[in-house]
C-alpha positions in Angstrom: 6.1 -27.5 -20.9 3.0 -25.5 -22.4 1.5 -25.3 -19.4 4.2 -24.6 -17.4 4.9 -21.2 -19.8 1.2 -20.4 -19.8 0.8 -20.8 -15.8 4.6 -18.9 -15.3 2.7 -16.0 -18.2 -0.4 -15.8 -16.3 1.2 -15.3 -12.7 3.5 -12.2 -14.1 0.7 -10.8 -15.6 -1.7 -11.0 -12.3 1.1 -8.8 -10.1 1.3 -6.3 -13.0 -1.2 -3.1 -12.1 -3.7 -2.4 -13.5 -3.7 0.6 -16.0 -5.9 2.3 -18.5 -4.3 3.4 -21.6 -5.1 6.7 -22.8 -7.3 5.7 -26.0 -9.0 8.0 -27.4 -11.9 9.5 -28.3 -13.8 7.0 -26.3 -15.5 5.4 -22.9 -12.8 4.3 -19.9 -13.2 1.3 -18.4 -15.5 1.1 -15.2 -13.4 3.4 -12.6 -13.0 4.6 -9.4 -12.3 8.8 -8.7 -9.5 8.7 -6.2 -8.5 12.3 -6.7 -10.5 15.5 -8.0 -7.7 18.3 -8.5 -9.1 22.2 -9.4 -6.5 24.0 -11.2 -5.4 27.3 -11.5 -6.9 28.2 -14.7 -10.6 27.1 -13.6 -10.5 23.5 -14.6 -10.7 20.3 -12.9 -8.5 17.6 -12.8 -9.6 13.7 -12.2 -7.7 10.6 -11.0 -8.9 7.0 -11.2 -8.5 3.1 -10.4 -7.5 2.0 -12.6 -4.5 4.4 -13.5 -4.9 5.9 -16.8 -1.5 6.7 -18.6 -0.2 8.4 -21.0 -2.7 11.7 -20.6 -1.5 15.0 -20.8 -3.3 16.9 -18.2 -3.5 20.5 -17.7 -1.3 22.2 -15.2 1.3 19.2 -14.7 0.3 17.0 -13.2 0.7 14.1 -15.4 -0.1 11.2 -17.4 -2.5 9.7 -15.0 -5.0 12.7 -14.6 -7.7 13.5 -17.2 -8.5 17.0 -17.7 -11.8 18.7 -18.1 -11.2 22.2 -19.4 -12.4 25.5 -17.9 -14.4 26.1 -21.1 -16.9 23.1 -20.5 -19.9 24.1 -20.3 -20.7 21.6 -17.6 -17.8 22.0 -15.7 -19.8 23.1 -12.3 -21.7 19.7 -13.3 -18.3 17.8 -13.4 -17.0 18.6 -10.0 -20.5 17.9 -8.4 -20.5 14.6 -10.1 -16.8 13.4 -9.7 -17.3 14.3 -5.9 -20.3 12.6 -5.3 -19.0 9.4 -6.9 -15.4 9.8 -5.2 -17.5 10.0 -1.6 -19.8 7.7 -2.0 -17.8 5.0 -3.8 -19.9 4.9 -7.0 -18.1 3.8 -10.2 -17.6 6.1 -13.4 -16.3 6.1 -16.5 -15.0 9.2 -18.6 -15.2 10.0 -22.4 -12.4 11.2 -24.1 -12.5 13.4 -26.6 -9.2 13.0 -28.1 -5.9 10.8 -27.0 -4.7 13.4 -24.3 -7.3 12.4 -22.3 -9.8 15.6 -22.5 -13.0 14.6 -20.9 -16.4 15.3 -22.4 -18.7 13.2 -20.9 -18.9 11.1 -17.6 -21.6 8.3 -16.7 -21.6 7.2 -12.9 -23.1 3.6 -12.2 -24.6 2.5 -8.7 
């Protein structure tokens, strides 16, 4: 009976997405850029795989977009970065700053 409960557990959670919880300050998981937004107001806007949630992103668009603010001082840095490793395919991870998911920091891996 134990095993049939731990094997019925396991096959609900494997068809579940996958998701990042907004947590922070702190280092996402190993992620994939799937979409680099520039807003309005200068900043930048960045998607990944897996789907973060519960961010509060500049301009709208949602909890699943981290926000890098027009006031960074790397900002020009940021979008060169975050399009290289969405073209290329290169894994990143973002640090957050606080639990809205304001980026401060990104590392890109090979």
């Amino acid at each position: 009976m134990r095993t049939c409960f731990f094997l019925m557990a396991m096959a609900c959670l494997s068809i579940m997405p996958n998701r990042v919880v907004a947590q922070g300050p702190g280092w996402t998981v190993v992620s994939e850029v799937t979409e680099v937004v520039t807003v309005s107001s200068g900043g930048l806007n960045v998607r990944l795989t897996p789907d973060l949630t519960g961010c509060e992103s500049q301009s709208g668009y949602g909890q699943h977009h981290a926000s890098i603010y027009p006031d960074h001082h790397g900002i020009n840095l940021f979008q060169s970065n975050l399009l290289a490793a969405m073209i290329s395919g290169k894994k990143v991870t973002l640090y957050f700053t606080d639990n809205k998911c304001r980026v401060s920091e990104m590392r890109i891996f090979k």
